[in-house]
N, C-alpha and C positions, 0 to 999 in steps of 0.2 A: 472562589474556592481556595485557591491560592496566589500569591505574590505574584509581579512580573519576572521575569525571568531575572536575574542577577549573577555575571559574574565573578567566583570568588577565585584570583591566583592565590596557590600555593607557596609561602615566603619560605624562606630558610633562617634556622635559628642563628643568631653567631656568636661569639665567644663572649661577649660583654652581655649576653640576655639573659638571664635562667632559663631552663628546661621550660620548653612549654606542655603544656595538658588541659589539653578541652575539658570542659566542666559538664561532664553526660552523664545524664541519667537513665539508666538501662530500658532500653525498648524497640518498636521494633520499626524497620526501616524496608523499603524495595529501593537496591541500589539498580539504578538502569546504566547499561552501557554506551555509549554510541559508537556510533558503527561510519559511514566512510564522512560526515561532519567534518570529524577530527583527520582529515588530510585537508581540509581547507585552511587556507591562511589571510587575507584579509574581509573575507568576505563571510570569516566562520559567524559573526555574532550576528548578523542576518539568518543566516542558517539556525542559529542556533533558540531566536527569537521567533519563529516561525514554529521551531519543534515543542515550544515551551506553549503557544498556543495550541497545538494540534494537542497535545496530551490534556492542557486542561480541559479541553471540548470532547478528546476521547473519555475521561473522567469522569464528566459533568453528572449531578446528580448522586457520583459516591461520595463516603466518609472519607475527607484527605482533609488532613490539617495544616501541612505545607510542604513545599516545595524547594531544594536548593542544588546549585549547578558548581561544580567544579567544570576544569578545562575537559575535563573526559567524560566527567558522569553525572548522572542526576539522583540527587537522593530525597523519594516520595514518601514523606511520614503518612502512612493512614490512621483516619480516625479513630474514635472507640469502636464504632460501631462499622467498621469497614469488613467487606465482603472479600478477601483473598482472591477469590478464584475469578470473580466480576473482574477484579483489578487486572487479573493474568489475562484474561479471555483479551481486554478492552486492549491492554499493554501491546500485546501479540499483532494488533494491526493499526498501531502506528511504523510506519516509515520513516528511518533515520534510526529506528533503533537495532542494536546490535544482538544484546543480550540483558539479562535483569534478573535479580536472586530477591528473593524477601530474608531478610537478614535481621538477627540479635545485635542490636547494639549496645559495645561495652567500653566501659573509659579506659583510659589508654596505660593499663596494670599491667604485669607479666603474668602475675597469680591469678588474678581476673580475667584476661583473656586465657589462658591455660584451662582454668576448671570449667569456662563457657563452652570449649572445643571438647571435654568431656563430657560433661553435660551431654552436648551434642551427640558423640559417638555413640555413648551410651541408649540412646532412642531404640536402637536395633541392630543385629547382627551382621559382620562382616568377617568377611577370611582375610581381604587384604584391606589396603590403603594407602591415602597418599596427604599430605598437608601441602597445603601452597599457601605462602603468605606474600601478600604484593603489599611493600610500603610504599604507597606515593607521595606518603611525607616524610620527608627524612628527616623531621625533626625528632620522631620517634628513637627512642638510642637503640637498641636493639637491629639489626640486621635480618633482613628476610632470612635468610640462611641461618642465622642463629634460631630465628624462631620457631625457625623450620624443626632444627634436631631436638630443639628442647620438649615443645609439645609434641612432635610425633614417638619422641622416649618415653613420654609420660600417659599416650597413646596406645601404645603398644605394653607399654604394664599392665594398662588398664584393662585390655582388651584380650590379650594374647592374639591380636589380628598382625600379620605381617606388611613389613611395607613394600608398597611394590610402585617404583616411579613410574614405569611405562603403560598398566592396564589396570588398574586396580578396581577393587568391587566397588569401594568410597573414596571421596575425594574431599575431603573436609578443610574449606576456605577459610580466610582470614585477610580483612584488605584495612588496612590501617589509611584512615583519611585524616583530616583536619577534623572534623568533626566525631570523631570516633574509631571504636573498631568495630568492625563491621561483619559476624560470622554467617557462613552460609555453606549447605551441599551441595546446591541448585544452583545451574546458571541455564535459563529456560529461553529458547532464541527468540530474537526480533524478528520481523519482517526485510530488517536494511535498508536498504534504500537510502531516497531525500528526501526530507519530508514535502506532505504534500502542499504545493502553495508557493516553492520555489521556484519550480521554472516555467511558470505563465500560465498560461491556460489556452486548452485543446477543447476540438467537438467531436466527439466519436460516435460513429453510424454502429447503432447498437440493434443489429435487427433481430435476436429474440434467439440465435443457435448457439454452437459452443463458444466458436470463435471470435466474436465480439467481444462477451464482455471478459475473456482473460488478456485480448487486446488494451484494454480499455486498463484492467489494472494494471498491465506491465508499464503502463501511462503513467499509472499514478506514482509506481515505484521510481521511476527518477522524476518526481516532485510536480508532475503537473495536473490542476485543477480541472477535473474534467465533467465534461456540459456533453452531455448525450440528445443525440436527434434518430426517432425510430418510423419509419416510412411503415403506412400500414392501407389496405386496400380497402377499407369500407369504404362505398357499402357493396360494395365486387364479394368482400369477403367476409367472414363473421369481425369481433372483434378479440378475437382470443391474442391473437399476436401483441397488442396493446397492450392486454393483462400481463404479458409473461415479460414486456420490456418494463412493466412499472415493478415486478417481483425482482426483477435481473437489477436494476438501480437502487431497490431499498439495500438489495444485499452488499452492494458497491459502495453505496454510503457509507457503511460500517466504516471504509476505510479513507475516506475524504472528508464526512461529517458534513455536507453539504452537497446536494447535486440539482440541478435541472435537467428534465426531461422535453422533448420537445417532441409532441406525436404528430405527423405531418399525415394525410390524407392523402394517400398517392394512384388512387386506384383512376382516378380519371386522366391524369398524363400517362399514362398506362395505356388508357382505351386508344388515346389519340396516336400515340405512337405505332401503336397496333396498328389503327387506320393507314396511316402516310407511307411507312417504312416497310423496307424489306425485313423480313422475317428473323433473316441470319443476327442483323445488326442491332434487334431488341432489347438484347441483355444489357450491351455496352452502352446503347442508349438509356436505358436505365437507370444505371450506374452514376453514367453522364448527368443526366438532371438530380440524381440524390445528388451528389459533389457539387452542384451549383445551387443547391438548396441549402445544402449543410454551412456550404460556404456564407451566402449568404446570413445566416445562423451566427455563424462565426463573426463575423464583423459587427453582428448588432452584441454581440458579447464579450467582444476586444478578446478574442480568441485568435491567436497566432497560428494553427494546422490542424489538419486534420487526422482522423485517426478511425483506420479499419480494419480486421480481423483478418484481411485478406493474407492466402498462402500461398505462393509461389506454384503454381501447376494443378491445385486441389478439384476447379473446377472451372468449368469453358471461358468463363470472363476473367479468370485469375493466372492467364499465360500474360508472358514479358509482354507483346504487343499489344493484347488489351490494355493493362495494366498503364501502359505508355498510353493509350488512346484516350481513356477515362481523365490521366492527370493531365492530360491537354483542356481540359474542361476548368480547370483552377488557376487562380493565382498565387495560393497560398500552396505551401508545404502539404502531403499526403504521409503519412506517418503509419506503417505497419510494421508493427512491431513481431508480426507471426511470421514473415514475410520467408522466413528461413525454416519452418518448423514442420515437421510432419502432422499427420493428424493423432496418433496415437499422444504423444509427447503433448499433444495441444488439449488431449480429453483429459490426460492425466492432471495435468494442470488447473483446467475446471474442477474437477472433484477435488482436488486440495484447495481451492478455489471455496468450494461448495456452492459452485452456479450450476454445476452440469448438472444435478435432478432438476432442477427448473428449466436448464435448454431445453432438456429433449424433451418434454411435457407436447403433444401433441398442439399444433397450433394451425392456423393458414395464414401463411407468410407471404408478402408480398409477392415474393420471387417467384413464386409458385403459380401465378397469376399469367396469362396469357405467353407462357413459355413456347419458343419455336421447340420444334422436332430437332433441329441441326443448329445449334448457335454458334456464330464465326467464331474461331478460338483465334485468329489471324488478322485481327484488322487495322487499317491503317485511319490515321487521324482525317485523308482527303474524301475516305469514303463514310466517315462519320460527318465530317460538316454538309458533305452532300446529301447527306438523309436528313441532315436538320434543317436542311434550304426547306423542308415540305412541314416544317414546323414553326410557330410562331414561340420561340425559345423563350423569352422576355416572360412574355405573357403566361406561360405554363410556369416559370418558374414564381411567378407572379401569385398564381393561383395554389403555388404550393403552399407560399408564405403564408398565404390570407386562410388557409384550413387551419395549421396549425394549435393544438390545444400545449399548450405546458403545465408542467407540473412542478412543485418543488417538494424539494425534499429535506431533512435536517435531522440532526441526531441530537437526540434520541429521535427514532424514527416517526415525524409526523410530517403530512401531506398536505399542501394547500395549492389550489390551480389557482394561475393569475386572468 
């Protein structure tokens, strides 16, 4: 689609060179920003080689005819035939990026860019206004500040609109590069982040409510690859839950471009537990064999922690002692990233999300499966290994592995079980 990433430093002209000036031919450009990359210091061109693939897989399939990288920015020529809005939509959920304008590109004139920035204003009405010119080449002769009063004079002839630095109705851009100048109104936000693919890769227990999967993407926002495992009760229970984890991951794809699914059949260590154990300890025993399932998951995946939706007090297994109880079951890291969050703040974030119509879709979730009346909200790790003396642990976790269906996934979105 395009080139490997490449990049270009910024030279400074000096006294024995002539002026320089890019040789561009006016057209149109989406300048991307990046966002916290650029406080990295030896490690940025990993970073930055990671984010050059993630864009071209979030791209894959549109008009773009190429690709190039300054220290700060990325500048995406689309094709003839390129779709604007595909671009913005697709743009909007890579991580790593900051912000991104589609932008007129014009050679590096005074007269030229002046009548561009008219051109421009002229589109439609305004009362006030503001110009910002950022040269990050200072080979250009002209001064941001100089360019500043010239076209905003010429601006304001034009228009009879006033200027106003602090609030203005328009903000008419100008970013002078090595490669051009680059006009714009728009600066339409990123996501942020890392990108994803950075920092390793997680398994997150995605069981089909709200809380998982905006767990799961606060994962991917600082850059890690994430492998989902979904516990579901057939044939105890229908298989809706299953449906709603393979909807909940197509949608998550969107922003990784690659996920596995991993649907474990959990309804029979369920039964057995029921049989052996007291009642109270259910829950946390539950818990308990997802995290040594998952775990195991984890390791057949070079998967470094885990990762769950769980909230600080929200509900009986999710007090400090349980909490403590269940990660006594691991040897790897447990990672919640909700761990501080209330549940309002957690829905809201779904629907910006756009998983929460799919959460709450009616389903039969595991959890909901041989629930006690009273479940300990207080238990300790001596009175969990003694309720597992009446369990054959190995062997149920054994039997978890060996149900398992997987699924994967790829973007653009298609489906194949292994």
């Amino acid at each position: 689609m395009f080139p490997s990433v490449t990049l270009h430093p910024m030279t400074q002209a000096t006294s024995d060179t002539k002026p320089y000036a890019p040789d561009v031919k006016e057209h149109t450009a989406v300048v991307v920003r990046l966002g916290e990359i650029t406080l990295k210091k030896k490690n940025r061109p990993m970073f930055i080689r990671q984010l050059g693939r993630n864009i071209r897989t979030a791209l894959k399939g549109l008009s773009i005819r190429d690709a190039d990288w300054t220290p700060q920015r990325i500048v995406i020529t689309p094709g003839p035939n390129s779709d604007w809005e595909e671009i913005r939509d697709r743009l909007q959920r890579v991580f790593g990026l900051r912000n991104f304008s589609l932008c007129r590109v014009l050679p590096w004139d005074e007269d030229t860019i002046r009548e561009g920035v008219l051109e421009m204003a002229a589109k439609d009405r305004f009362e006030s206004f503001r110009i910002t010119v950022q040269r990050s080449d200072k080979r250009y002769p002209s001064t941001s500040q100089e360019m500043e009063r010239d076209i905003g004079a010429a601006v304001k002839a034009a228009s009879g609109a006033r200027v106003d630095l602090t609030n203005p109705e328009r903000t008419l851009q100008v970013e002078i590069m090595p490669s051009g100048a680059y006009l714009h109104t728009e600066r339409i936000d990123g996501p942020g982040g890392l990108p994803v693919g950075v920092s390793g890769r997680v398994v997150a227990l995605l069981s089909g409510g709200i809380d998982s999967p905006v767990a799961a993407w606060r994962t991917m926002s600082r850059g890690c690859q994430v492998t989902f495992v979904h516990f579901q009760s057939f044939p105890y229970l229908d298989a809706s839950s299953r449906d709603k984890a393979i909807a909940l991951t197509k949608q998550l794809t969107q922003w990784q471009y690659k996920s596995r699914l991993h649907v474990c059949s959990f309804g029979d260590i369920q039964h057995k537990i029921v049989a052996a154990c007291p009642p109270p300890l259910r829950v946390v025993l539950y818990r308990r064999f997802m995290v040594r399932i998952a775990q195991a998951i984890a390791e057949r995946e070079h998967a470094e922690a885990l990762v769950t939706g769980e909230s600080l007090g929200q509900v009986a297994s999710q007090t400090l002692s349980n909490m403590a109880t269940i990660d006594q079951s691991a040897t790897i890291p447990i990672l919640r990233p909700l761990v501080g969050r209330d549940k309002e703040a957690i829905i809201n974030e779904a629907k910006e999300l756009g998983t929460y119509e799919t959460s709450i879709e009616p389903d039969q979730d595991c959890c909901t499966l041989f629930v006690p009346r009273n479940p300990a909200t207080h238990s300790t790790v001596d009175q969990l290994l003694a309720a597992e003396e009446a369990l054959d642990v190995d062997a149920l976790v054994a039997d978890g592995l060996d149900s398992i269906e997987t699924l994967n996934f790829s973007w653009p979105l298609e489906r194949a079980g292994d």
